[in-house]
C-alpha positions in Angstrom: -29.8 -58.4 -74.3 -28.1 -57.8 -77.6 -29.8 -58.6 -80.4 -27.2 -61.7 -81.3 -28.1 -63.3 -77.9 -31.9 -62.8 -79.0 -31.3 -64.2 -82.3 -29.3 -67.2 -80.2 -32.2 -68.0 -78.7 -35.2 -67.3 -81.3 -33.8 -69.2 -83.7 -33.4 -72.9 -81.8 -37.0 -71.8 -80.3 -38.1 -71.4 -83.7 -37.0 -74.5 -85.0 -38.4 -76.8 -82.1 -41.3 -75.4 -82.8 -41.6 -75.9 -86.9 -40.4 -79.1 -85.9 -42.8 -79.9 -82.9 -45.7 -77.7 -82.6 -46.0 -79.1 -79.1 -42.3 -78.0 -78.2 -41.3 -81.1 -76.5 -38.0 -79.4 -76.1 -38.8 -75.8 -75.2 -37.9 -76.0 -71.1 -34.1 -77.8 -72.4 -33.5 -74.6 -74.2 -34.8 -72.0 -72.0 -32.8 -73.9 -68.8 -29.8 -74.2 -71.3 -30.4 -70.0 -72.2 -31.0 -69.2 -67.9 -27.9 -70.7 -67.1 -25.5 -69.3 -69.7 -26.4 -66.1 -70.2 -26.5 -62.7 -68.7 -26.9 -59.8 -70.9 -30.7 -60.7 -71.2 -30.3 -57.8 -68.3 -30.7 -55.1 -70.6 -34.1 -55.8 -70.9 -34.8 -55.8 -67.4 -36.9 -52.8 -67.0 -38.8 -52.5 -63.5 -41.7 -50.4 -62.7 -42.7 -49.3 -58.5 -46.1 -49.9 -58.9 -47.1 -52.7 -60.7 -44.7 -56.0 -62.6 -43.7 -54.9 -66.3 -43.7 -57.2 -69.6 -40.8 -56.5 -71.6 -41.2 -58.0 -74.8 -38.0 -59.6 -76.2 -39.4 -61.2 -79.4 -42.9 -62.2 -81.1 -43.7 -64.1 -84.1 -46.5 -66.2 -85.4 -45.4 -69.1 -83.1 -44.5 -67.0 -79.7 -44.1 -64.5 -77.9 -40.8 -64.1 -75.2 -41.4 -61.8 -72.7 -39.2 -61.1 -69.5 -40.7 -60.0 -66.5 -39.6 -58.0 -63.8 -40.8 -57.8 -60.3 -40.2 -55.5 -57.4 -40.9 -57.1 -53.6 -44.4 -57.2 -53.3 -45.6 -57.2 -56.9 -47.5 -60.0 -58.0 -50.0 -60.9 -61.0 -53.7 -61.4 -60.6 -54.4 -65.0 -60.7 -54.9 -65.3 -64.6 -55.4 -68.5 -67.9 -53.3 -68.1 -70.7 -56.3 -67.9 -73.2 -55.4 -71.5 -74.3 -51.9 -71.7 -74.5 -48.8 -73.0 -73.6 -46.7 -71.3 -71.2 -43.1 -72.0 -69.7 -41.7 -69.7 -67.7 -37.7 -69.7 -66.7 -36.5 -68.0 -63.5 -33.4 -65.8 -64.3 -33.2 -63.9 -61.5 -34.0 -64.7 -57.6 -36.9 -67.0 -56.9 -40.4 -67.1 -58.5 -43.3 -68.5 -56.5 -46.3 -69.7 -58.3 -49.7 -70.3 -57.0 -52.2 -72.5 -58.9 -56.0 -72.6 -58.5 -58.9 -74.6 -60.0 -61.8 -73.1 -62.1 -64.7 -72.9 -59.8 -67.2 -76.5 -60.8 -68.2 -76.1 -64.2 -66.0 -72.9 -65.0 -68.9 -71.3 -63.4 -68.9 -68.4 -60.7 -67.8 -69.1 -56.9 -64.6 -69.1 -54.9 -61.6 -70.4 -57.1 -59.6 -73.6 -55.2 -56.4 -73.5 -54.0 -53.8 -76.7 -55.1 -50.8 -74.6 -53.7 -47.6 -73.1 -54.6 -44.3 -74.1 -55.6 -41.2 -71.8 -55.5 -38.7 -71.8 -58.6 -35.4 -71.3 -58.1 -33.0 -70.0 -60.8 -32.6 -71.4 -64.4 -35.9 -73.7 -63.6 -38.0 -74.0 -65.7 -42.3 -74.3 -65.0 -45.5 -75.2 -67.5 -48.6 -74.3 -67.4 -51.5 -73.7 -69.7 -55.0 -73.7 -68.6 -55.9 -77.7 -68.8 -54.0 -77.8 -65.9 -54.7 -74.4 -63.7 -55.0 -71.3 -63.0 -52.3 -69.5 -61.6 -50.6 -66.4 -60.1 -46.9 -65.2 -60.1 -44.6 -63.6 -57.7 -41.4 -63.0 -56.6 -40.3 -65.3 -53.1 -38.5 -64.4 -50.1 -39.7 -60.5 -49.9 -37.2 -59.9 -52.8 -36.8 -59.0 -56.7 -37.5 -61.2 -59.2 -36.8 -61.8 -62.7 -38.7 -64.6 -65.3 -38.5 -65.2 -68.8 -41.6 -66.7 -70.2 -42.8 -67.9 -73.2 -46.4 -68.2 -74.6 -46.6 -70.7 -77.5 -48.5 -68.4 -79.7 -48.7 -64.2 -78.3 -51.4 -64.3 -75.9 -53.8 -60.8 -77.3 -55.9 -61.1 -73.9 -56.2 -63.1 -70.9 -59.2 -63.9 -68.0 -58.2 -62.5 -64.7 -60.2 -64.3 -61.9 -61.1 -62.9 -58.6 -59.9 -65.4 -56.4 -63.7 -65.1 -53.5 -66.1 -64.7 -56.1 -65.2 -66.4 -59.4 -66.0 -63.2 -61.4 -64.3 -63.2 -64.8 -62.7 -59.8 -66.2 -60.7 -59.8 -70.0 -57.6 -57.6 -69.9 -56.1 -56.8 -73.3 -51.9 -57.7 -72.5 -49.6 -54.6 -73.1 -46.3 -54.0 -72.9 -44.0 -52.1 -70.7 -41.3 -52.2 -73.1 -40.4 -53.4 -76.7 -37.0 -54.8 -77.4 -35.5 -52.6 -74.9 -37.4 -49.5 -75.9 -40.1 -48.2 -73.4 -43.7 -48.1 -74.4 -45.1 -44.4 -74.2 -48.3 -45.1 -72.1 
């Protein structure tokens, strides 16, 4: 992704969200971005062992990432540390699986409400009023998302799906704008 098709899409993200903290209209101009362009593909860095976050652009209102998944690869079920997330598929299908906090956000097994698979240029909410949830690419294939935190997520709760048990991951990157992160 050049850094004029960044700046094409940071800056109408930007103003929806001075102009609605809530960003009412976020999903209209991801959808409208998935479906028009293609050189976000020079951010598409994949990794054989594990999905990579590629950050595309953060500021004090959000952080873009797109993320890249090999067959197979999938995230642990996860919140989003109390924000918003949308999450467009530009590449392949995404599946998502949600799961309820065990009664009382307390420990035991976490509850299955199901999956939905995402096509692409759909677009998907979540934050963590609504679930839990973990990603992956459908159909035993690649897959590619772009997704959008409404305001950079510093750490997450990963949740093991039998027990309940609670672990806080610090989020990296694989890569910034393009540029690989030396690990």
């Amino acid at each position: 992704m050049n850094r004029q098709a960044i700046f094409d899409l940071e800056r109408p993200l930007l103003q929806e969200f001075e102009r609605d903290p809530k960003g009412k209209r976020i999903a209209q101009i991801l959808a409208d971005f998935a479906g028009s362009k293609s050189d976000w593909k020079d951010y598409a860095l994949f990794a054989p062992k594990c999905y990579t976050r590629n950050l595309i652009a953060r500021n004090e209102w959000f952080e873009l990432l797109l993320l890249c998944w090999d067959a197979g690869q999938e995230s642990p079920i996860h919140n989003h540390a109390g924000q918003n997330c949308w999450m467009t598929v530009m590449e392949g299908e995404i599946e998502e699986l949600q799961y309820e906090y065990p009664s009382g956000r307390g420990k035991g097994e976490l509850v299955s409400r199901g999956g939905k698979v995402f096509a692409q240029g759909k677009v998907a909410f979540i934050n963590d009023e609504i679930a839990l949830h973990l990603v992956r690419p459908s159909n035993g294939k690649r897959g590619v998302s772009l997704h959008l935190y409404s305001r950079p997520i510093e750490t997450c709760e990963l949740y093991d799906e039998t027990t309940g048990t609670v672990v806080v991951r610090k989020m990296a990157y694989h890569s910034i704008r393009g540029s690989l992160v030396a690990s």
